[in-house]
N, C-alpha and C positions, 0 to 999 in steps of 0.2 A: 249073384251080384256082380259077378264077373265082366258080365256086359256093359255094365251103365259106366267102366274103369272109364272108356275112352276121353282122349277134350282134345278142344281142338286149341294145338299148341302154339298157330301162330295168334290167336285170340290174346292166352295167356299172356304172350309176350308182348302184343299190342300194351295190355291194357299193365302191363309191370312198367312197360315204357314212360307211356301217359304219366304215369305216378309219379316214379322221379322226376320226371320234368315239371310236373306242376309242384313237387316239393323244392325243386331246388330254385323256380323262379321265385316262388312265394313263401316261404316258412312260415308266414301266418297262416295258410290253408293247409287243412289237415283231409288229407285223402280218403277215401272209404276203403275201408281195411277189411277184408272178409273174414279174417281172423276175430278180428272184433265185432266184426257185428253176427258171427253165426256162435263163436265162444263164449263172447263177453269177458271181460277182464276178470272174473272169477274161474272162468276156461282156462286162460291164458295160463294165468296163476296154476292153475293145479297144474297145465303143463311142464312151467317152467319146475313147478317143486319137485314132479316124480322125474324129470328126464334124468336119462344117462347120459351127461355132458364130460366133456375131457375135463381137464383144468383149465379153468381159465376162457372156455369157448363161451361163444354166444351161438341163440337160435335164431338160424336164416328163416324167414316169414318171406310167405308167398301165397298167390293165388286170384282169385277175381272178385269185386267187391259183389252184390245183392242185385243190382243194378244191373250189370253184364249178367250174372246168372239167370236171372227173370228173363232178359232177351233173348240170350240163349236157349233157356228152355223155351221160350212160344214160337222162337224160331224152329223147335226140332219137333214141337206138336203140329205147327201151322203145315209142315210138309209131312204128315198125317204119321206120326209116330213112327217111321218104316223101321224094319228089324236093321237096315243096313244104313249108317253107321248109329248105335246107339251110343251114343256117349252122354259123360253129365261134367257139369261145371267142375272144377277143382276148384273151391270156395276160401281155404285154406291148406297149407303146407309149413310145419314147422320142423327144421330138418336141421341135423347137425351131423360130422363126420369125426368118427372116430378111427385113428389106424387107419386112414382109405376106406372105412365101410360107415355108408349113408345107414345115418337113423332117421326116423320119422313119425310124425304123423298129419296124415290128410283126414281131409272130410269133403266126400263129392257129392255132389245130390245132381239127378237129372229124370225124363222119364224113366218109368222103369219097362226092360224088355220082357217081364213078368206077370200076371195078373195080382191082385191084389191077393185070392182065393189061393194063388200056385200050390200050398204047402198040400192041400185036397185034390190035387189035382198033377202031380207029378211026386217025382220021387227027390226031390230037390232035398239036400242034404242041409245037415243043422239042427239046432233050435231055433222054433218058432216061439214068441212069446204076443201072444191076445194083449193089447192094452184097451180097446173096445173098437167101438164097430168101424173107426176111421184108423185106427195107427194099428201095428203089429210090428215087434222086434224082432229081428232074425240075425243069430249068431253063428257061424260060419268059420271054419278055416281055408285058406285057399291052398295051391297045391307045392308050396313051400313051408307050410307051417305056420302062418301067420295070421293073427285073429281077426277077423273081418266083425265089424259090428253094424251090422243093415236098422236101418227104417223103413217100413212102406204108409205111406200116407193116402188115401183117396182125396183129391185133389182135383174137381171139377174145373176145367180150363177155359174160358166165353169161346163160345163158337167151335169146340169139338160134338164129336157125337155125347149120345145120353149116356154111353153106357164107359167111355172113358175115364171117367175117377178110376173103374173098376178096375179096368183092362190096362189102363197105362197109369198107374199110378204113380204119384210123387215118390221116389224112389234115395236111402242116401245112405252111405257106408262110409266108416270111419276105420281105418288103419292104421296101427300105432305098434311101430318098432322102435319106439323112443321112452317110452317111461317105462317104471316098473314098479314095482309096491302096490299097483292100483288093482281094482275088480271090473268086474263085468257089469256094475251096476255106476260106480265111476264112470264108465264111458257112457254106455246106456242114456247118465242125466246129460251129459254134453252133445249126444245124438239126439236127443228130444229136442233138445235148445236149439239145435241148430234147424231141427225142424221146424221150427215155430218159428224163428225168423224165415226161413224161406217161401213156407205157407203164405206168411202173411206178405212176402216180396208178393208172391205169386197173385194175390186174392182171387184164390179157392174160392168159386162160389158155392159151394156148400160151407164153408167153415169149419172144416173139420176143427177137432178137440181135441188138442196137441198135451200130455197134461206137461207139467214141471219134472215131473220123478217117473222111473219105474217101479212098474210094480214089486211088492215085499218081496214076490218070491226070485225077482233075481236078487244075487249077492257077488 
């Protein structure tokens, strides 16, 4: 999952830009919040109740709304998936600092530099978890210790090759140095969520079948 980390950062800041200026010309227009729309305000919530917050902080929100991600990605399909640079949206960032040391957590989706099969087909580290023939969860630690929680989605894109759901599939990881009390099945349902909204940003022509929950056997 390491690959798909990259984004392109003057994007980010475009579109952080955009926002406040349309919030502060308008305060009756409420901006599209990637936070919101890939967590939902039941996300949020669990965020905000398990984080490790100082006293008294609040959580910095960031990232790009559905809109720019959808562009984004048929912009990085439309120049045919290439290994170099693969990056994915940063959709959300909810971050706070404690003592000088950043907590967090993101959620990025973009293609993946992966095949949808890799776990049969390489020696890629983790667990893999089957949720059926379109999604699989892959849990991960990267090379500081910190838990990576993947999605792979097949994800047919208008005007790619046929066999691309397979080969570049909708790809999304979520990393969280910010809460604690929670499980792998906690993140798991907010990595499905955020699937399902970007599937459907994207419209998959296949429709893959994103469900609500993980399956029993994570915990």
């Amino acid at each position: 999952m390491k690959r798909i980390s990259g984004i392109s950062f003057v994007l980010v800041a475009l579109a952080l830009t955009a926002t406040s200026c349309t919030a502060d010309d308008d305060a009756s227009i409420s901006p599209a919040d990637g936070c919101e729309e890939t967590l939902g305000d039941s996300g949020i919530k669990w965020v905000e109740s398990h984080a490790d917050l100082p006293g008294g902080s609040d959580l910095d929100r960031g990232g790009v709304d559905l809109k720019e991600a959808r562009a984004q990605h048929y912009q990085q399909m439309e120049s045919g998936g290439s290994d170099e640079p693969h990056w994915s949206s940063e959709l959300c960032t909810l971050t706070t600092f404690d003592a000088g040391k950043k907590k967090e957590l993101k959620v990025e989706f973009g293609p993946s530099s992966l095949p949808f099969d890799f776990h049969t087909e390489s020696t890629q580290k983790g667990i893999v978890t089957p949720v059926n023939s379109d999604v699989k969860l892959h849990q991960v630690e990267d090379a500081k210790g910190v838990a990576q929680y993947g999605v792979y989605v097949k994800c047919k894109i208008p005007g790619t090759s046929p066999r691309q759901e397979t080969e570049t599939p909708l790809a999304g990881v979520m990393t969280d140095t910010l809460t604690s009390g929670t499980s792998v099945r906690d993140h798991m349902k907010y990595v499905l969520r955020s699937a399902r909204a970007m599937a459907d940003a994207l419209d998959c022509q296949n429709e893959p079948t994103i469900p609500a929950d993980p399956p029993d056997s994570l915990r």
